[in-house]
C-alpha positions in Angstrom: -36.4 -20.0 -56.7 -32.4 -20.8 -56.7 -31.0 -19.9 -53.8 -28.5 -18.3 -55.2 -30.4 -15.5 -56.8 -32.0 -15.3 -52.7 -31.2 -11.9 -51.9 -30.0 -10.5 -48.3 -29.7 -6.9 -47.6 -26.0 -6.6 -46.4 -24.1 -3.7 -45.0 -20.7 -4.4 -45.8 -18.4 -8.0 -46.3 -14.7 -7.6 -45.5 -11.5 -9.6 -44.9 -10.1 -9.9 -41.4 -9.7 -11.6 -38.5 -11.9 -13.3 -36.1 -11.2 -11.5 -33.2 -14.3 -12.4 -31.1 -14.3 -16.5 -29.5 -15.7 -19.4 -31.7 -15.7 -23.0 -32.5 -12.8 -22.7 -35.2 -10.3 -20.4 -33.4 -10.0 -17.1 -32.9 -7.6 -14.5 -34.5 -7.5 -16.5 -37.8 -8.5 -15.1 -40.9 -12.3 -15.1 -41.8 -14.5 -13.5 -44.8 -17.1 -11.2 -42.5 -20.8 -10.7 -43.9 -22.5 -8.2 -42.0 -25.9 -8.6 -42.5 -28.3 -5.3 -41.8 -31.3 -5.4 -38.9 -31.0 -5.4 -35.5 -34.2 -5.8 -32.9 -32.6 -4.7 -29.7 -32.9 -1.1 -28.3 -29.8 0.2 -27.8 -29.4 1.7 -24.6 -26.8 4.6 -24.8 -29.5 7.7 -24.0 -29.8 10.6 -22.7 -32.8 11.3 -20.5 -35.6 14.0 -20.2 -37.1 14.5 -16.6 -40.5 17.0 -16.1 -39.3 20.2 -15.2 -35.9 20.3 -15.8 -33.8 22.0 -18.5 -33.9 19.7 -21.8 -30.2 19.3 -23.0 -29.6 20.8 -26.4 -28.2 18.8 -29.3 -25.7 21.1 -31.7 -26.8 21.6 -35.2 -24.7 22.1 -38.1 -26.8 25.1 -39.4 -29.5 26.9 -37.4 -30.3 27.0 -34.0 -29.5 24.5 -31.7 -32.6 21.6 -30.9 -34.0 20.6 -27.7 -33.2 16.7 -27.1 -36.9 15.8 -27.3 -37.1 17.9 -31.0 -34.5 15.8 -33.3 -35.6 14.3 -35.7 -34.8 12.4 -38.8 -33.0 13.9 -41.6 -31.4 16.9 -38.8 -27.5 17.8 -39.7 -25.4 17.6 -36.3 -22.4 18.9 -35.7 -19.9 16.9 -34.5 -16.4 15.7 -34.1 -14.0 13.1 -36.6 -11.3 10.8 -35.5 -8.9 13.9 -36.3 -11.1 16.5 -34.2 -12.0 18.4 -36.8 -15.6 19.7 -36.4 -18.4 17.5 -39.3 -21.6 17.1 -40.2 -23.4 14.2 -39.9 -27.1 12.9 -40.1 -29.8 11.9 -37.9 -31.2 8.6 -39.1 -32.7 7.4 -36.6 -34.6 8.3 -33.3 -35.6 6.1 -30.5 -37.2 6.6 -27.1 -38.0 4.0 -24.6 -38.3 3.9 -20.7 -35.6 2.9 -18.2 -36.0 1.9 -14.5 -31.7 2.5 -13.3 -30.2 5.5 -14.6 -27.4 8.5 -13.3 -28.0 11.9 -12.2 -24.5 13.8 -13.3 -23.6 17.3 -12.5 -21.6 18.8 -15.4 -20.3 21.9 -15.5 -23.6 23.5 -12.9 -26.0 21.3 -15.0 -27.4 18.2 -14.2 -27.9 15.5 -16.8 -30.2 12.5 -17.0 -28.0 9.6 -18.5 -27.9 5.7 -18.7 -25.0 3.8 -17.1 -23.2 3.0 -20.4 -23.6 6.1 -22.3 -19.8 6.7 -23.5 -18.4 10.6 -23.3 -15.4 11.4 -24.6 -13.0 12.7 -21.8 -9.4 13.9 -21.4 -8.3 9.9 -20.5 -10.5 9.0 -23.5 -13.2 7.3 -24.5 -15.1 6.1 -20.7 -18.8 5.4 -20.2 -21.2 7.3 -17.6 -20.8 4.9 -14.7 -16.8 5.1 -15.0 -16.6 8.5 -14.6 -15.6 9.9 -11.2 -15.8 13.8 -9.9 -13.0 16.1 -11.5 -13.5 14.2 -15.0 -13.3 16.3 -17.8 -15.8 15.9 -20.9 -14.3 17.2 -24.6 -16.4 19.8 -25.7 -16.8 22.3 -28.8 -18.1 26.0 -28.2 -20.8 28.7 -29.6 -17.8 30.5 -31.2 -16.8 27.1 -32.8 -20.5 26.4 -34.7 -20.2 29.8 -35.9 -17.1 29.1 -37.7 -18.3 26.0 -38.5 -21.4 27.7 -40.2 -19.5 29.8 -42.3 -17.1 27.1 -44.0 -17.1 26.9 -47.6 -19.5 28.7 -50.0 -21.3 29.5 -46.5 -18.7 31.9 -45.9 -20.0 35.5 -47.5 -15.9 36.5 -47.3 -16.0 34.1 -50.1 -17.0 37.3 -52.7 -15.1 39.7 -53.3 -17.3 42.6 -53.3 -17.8 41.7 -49.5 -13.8 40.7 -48.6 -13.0 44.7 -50.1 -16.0 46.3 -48.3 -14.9 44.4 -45.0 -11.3 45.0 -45.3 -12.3 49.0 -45.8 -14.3 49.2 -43.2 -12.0 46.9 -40.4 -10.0 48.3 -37.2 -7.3 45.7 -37.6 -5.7 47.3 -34.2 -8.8 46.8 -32.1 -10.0 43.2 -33.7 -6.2 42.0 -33.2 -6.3 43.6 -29.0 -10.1 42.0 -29.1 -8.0 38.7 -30.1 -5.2 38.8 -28.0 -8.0 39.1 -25.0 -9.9 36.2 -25.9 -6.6 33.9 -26.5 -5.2 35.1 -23.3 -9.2 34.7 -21.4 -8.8 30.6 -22.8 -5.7 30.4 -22.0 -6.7 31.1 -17.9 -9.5 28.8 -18.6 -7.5 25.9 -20.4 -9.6 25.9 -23.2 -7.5 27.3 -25.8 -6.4 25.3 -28.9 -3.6 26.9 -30.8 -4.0 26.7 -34.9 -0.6 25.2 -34.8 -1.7 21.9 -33.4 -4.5 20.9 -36.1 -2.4 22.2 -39.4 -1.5 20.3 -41.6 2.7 19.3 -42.1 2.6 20.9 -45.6 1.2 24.1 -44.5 3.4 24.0 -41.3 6.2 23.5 -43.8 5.0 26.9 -45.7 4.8 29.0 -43.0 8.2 28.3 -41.7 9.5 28.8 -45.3 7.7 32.4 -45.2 9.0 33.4 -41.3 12.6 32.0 -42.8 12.5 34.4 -45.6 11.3 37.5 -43.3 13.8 37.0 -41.2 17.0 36.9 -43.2 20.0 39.7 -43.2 18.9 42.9 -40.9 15.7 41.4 -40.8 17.2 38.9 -37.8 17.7 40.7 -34.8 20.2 38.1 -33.9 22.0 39.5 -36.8 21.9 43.3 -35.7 24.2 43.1 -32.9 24.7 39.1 -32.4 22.4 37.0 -30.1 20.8 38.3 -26.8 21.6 34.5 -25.2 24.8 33.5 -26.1 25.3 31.1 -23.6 21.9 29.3 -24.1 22.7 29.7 -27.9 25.6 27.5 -28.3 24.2 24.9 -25.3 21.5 24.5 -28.3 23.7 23.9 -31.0 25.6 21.6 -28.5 23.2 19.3 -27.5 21.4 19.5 -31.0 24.4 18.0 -32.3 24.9 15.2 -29.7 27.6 16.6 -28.0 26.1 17.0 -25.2 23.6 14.3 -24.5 23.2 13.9 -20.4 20.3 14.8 -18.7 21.8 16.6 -14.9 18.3 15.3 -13.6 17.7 12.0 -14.5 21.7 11.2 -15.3 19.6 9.2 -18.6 22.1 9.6 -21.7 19.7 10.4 -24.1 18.9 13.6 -26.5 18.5 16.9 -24.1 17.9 20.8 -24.4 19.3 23.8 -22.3 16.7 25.1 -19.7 16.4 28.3 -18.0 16.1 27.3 -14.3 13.9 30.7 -13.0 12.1 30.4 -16.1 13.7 34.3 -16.9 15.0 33.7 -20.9 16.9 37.1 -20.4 18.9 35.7 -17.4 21.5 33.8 -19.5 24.3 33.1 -17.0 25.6 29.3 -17.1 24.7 29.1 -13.2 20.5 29.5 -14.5 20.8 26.7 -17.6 19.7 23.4 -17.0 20.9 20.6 -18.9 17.4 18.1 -19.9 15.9 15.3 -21.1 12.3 16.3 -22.6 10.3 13.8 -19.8 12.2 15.8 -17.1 12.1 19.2 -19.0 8.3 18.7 -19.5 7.7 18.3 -15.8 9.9 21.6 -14.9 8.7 23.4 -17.2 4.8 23.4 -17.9 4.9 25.0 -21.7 2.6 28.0 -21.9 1.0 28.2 -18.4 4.2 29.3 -15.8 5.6 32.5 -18.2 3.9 35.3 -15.8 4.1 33.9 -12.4 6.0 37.6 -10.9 6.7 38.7 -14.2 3.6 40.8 -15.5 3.3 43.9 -15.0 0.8 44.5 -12.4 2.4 42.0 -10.3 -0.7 39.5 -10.7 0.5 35.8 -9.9 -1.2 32.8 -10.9 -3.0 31.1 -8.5 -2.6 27.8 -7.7 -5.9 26.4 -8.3 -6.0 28.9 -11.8 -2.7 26.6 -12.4 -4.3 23.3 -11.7 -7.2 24.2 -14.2 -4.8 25.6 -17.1 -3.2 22.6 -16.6 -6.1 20.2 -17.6 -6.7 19.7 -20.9 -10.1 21.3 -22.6 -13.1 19.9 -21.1 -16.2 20.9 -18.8 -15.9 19.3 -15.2 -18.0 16.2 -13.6 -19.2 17.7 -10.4 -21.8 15.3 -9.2 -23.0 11.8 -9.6 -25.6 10.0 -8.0 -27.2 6.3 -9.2 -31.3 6.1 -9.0 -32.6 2.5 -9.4 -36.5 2.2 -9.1 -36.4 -0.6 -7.3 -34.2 1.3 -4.2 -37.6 3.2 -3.6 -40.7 2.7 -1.7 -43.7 2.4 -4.0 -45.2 6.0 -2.4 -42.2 8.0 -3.2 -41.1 5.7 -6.2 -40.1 8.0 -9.2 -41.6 7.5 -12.7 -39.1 5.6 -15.5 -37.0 7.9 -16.7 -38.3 8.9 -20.6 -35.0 8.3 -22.8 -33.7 9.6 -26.5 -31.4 7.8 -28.5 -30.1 9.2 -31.6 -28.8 6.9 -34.9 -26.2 8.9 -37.0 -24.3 8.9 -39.9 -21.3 8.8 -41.2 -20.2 9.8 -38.0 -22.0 7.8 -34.8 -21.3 11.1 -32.2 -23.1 13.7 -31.3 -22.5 17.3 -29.3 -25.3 17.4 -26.5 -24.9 20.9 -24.6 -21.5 21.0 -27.3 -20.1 17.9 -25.1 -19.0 15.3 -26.9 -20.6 12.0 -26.6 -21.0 8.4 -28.4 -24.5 6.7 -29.9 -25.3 3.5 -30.9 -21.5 1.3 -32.1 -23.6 -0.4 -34.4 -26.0 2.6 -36.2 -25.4 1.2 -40.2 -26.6 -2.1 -39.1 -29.6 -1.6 -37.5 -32.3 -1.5 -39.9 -33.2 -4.2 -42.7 -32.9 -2.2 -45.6 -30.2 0.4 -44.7 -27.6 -2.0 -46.5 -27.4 -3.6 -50.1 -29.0 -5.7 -51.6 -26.9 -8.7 -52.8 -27.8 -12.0 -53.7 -26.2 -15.6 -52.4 -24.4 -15.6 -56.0 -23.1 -12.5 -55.4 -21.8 -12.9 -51.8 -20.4 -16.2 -53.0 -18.4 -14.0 -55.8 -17.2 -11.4 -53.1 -15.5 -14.3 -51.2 -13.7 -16.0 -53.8 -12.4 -12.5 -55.5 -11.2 -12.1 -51.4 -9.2 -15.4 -52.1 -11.5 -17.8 -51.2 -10.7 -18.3 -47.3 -12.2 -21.2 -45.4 -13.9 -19.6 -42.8 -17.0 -17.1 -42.8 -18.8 -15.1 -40.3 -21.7 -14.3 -40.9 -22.7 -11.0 -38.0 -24.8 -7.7 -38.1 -27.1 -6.2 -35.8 -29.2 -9.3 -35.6 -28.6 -11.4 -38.7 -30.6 -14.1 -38.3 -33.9 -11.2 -38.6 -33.4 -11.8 -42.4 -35.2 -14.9 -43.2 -33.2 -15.7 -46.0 -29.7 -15.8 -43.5 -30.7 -19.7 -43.3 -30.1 -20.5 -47.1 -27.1 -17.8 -47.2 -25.9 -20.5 -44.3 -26.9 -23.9 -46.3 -25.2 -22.5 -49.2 -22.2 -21.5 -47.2 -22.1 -25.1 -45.6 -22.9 -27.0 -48.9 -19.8 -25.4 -50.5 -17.7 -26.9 -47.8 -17.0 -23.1 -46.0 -16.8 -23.7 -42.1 -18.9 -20.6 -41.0 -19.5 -18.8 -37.7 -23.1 -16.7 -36.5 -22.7 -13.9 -33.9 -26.2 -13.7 -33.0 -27.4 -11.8 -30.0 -29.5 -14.7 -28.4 -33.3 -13.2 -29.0 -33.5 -15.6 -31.6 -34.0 -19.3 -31.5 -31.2 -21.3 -33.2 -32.6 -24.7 -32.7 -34.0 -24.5 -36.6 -30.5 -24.5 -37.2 -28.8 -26.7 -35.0 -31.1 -29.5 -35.5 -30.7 -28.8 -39.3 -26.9 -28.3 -39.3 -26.1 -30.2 -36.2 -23.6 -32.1 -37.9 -22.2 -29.3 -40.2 -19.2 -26.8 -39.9 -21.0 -24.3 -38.0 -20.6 -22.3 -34.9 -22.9 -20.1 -33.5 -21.1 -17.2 -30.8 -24.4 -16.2 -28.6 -24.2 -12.7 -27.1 -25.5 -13.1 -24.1 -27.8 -9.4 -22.7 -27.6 -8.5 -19.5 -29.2 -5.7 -19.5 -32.3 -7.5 -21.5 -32.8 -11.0 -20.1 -36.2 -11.1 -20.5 -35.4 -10.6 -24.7 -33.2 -14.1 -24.5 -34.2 -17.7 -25.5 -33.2 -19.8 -22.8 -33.4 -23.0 -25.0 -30.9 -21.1 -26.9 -28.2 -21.4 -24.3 -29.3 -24.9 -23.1 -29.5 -26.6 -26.2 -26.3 -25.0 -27.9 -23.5 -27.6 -28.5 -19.8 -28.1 -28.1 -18.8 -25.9 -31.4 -21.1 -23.0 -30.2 -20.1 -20.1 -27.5 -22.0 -18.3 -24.5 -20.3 -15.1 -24.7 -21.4 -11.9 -21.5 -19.5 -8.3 -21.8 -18.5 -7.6 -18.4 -18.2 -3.8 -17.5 -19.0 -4.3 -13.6 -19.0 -6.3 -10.6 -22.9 -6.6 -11.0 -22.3 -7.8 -14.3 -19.9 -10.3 -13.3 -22.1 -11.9 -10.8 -24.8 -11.9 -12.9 -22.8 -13.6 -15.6 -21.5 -16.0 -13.3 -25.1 -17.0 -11.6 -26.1 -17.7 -15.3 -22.7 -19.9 -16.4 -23.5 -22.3 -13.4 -27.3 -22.3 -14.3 -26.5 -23.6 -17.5 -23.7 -25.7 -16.8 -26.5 -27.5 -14.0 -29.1 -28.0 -17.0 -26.1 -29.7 -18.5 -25.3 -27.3 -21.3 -22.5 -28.6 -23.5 -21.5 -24.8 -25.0 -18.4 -22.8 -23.8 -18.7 -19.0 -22.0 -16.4 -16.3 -22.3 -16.4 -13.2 -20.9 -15.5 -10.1 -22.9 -13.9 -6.7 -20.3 -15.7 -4.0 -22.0 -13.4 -1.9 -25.0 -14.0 1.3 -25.3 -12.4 2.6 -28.4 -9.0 4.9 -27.5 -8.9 3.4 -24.2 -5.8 2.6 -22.8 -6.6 0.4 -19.4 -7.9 -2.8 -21.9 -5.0 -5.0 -19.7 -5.9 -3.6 -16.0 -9.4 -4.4 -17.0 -8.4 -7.9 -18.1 -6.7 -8.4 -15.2 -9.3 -7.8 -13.1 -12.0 -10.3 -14.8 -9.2 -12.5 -14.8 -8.8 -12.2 -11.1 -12.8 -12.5 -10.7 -13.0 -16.0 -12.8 -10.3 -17.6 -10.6 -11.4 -16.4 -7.6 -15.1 -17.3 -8.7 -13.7 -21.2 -9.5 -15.7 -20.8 -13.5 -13.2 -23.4 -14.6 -15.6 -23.5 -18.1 -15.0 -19.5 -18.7 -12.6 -18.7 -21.1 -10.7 -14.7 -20.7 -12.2 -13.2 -24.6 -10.6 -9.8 -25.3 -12.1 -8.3 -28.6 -8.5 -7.8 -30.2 -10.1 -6.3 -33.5 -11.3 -3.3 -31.2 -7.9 -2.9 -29.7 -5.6 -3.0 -33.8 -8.3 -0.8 -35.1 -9.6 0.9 -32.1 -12.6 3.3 -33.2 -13.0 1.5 -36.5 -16.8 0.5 -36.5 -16.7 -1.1 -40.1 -14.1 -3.1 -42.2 -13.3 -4.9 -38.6 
């Protein structure tokens, strides 16, 4: 058979740049073949003890299913990049055992978790053994998945026999006091999202045409009788038009608006407006949560802890969390592995557990041999030369060096002159192709495991030349030494590769430098003078791209 008409079964190729260490420079531009397969268990779950509540996952349609019940083919509901409730689909479900997991106390339920299980929180994107008490988990509702459920030609208000019947038969008095209750219940609670925020700018644009047009002539009570804030009035226009562009508090000269100093819009003597920047007005003046404090009328005030709550953005509280590791326990009062689900979606890798928001598997479209296309070396070859024929190619996945024929999609690569990079996650040997290609333009980047060193190839790291790279993701100081133990083991057995050590990325997180600071700090202090600082710059341009990157 040619080699050329070999076939692979490949996710996705793409034009980008390396951002990830290797033997030919990183952030250079590189034709990216992602091959499909992947043999490691990932290890963001969820865990099941005996006896204790089993989380619910939140469907798009139907009742919600226990953890333990999902299977293949289920529609979740679920959040995109824009926060607009989707659907996506279970393809995958895998269990395994784990000896170290956390015990976390969520909103007065406790959750069975493993250490880097991400949940998306107010400061973003963070995994379980980064979060601290008083962190607050995004979360959907009951009342959301019902209005998910009735979307489109779901929706029986979609016929018009049934919009007429309803509209006859509706209080519109009571279900508008029923709604001003409920706004005004998540509003104490902080949980209230208004419309306004998730509209789209055309439709914004619309409705302020329509309120335009209702107000005009003796429509505008500003018109019957003049304005009720004179003064406030023309400080607008004022500092609108730049005339007046000093903020009293900060002394910044920058663009400012007037501000009622006791919050009281119908006290509009000069002696009560405040002259302010936006960063100064916003901390004066919390929008939306400060209006009634003495001002309603049975005298209720706010409470300060109330205030504190409004004030955090929507979420359910981290109350508790406690580390168990096996191994800390006495063989008679030693608890049994904790039983763990993982769940493999698409298009959409997240899930809602208990409607809290929460990460899977980064890698779900690459994890099975066959979930890709199938191409052939002729084709692949065609794909890079209509991308304009760069010199360099990585060749990544999952695992792809699980497809047999990866090695004559390499020769092929190498025989046409391409210099080519392999990001393979060390749990397969290489020496088949470094003895073969030893003295070709190939690099191989070996992601080092830590939390599977018994899946490694040791000769892998030992026998890996000058061109190739060790690379450990570091996340914690256990990590760190564990990474560093390992560097000097190699570099004893006389190891020619280089190491680098990756701070973990979590996509939307905005601590990437402290973190690199810190490892930083670690190497030098640690004396690795053969570990190199690797930050995964494609995660940080495109952060929460999983494809195309």
């Amino acid at each position: 058979m040619d080699t050329n008409d070999q076939t692979l079964n490949v996710c996705e190729t793409f034009l980008s740049i390396d951002g990830e260490v290797n033997g030919f420079g990183r952030m250079k531009p590189s034709f990216f073949i992602r091959l499909a397969g992947c043999n490691l268990k990932c290890k963001w779950c969820f865990g099941i003890r005996p006896g204790r509540r089993i989380p619910r996952i939140a469907t798009a349609i139907g009742p919600n299913k226990k953890l333990n019940e999902v299977k293949i083919g289920d529609m979740l509901m679920t959040y995109d990049s824009d926060h607009n409730l989707v659907e996506t689909e279970v393809v995958d479900v895998l269990t395994r055992e784990v000896d170290r997991w956390l015990r976390i106390k969520i909103d007065e339920v406790v959750y069975f978790v493993t250490e880097e299980h991400p949940f998306f929180t107010t400061h973003g994107l963070m995994p379980a053994s980064n979060l601290v008490v008083g962190d607050m988990i995004l979360h959907a509702s009951p009342d959301d998945k019902v209005s998910f459920s009735k979307l489109g030609d779901r929706n029986p208000m979609k016929r018009p026999d049934v919009a007429a019947k309803s509209t006859e038969n509706t209080d519109y008095t009571s279900v508008g006091k029923k709604i001003s209750t409920t706004i005004r219940r998540k509003q104490q609670l902080g949980i209230y999202n208004h419309p306004w925020v998730n509209m789209s700018e055309d439709r914004k644009a619309e409705i302020r045409k329509q309120f335009s047009a209702r107000m005009k002539g003796d429509k505008n009570p500003n018109w019957n009788g003049g304005s009720k804030t004179p003064n406030f009035d023309i400080l607008s226009e004022l500092c609108t038009a730049g005339v007046i562009n000093v903020c009293t508090i900060c002394n910044n000269e920058t663009r400012v608006i007037p501000h009622h100093i006791d919050e009281d819009p119908k006290n509009d003597s000069l002696a009560n407006i405040q002259i302010a920047c936006h960063p100064c007005h916003n901390k004066i003046h919390k929008r939306g949560y400060n209006f009634w404090r003495g001002e309603r009328k049975d005298g209720k005030v706010l409470s300060a802890e109330k205030q504190l709550q409004m004030l955090q953005s929507n979420g359910v509280e981290v109350q508790e969390i406690k580390l168990f590791d096996r191994k800390d326990f006495l063989p008679s009062i030693k608890p049994k592995p904790l039983k763990v689900y993982n769940l493999t979606c698409t298009p959409y890798n997240t899930y809602l557990i208990d409607y809290m928001w929460v990460h899977n598997c980064d890698s779900e479209y690459a994890r099975e041999i066959g979930s890709g296309e199938d191409m052939t070396v002729a084709q692949i070859l065609t794909k890079i030369k209509d991308a304009g024929n760069p010199p360099k190619i990585t060749i990544t996945g999952g695992e792809p060096l699980l497809q047999d024929r990866a090695q004559a999609l390499t020769r092929t690569l190498l025989d046409f002159g391409y210099y080519v990079s392999v990001e393979t996650n060390g749990s397969i040997d290489i020496a088949d192709y470094s003895l073969r290609y030893r003295d070709n333009h190939i690099s191989f980047v070996i992601d080092y495991k830590l939390d599977q060193p018994d899946k490694m190839v040791p000769d892998n790291f030992v026998n890996a030349t000058e061109r190739d790279w060790v690379k450990f993701v570091i996340d914690t100081d256990s990590d760190f030494e564990q990474a560093a133990d390992l560097v000097r083991a190699f570099t004893r057995l006389r190891s020619q590769t280089s190491f680098a050590f990756s701070p973990t990325v979590w996509p939307g997180d905005h601590n990437v430098s402290d973190r690199s600071a810190w490892l930083v700090d670690k190497i030098l202090a640690a004396q690795l003078w053969n570990v190199a600082l690797n930050v995964q710059f494609h995660k940080i341009i495109w952060p929460g791209r999983q494809r195309g990157v």
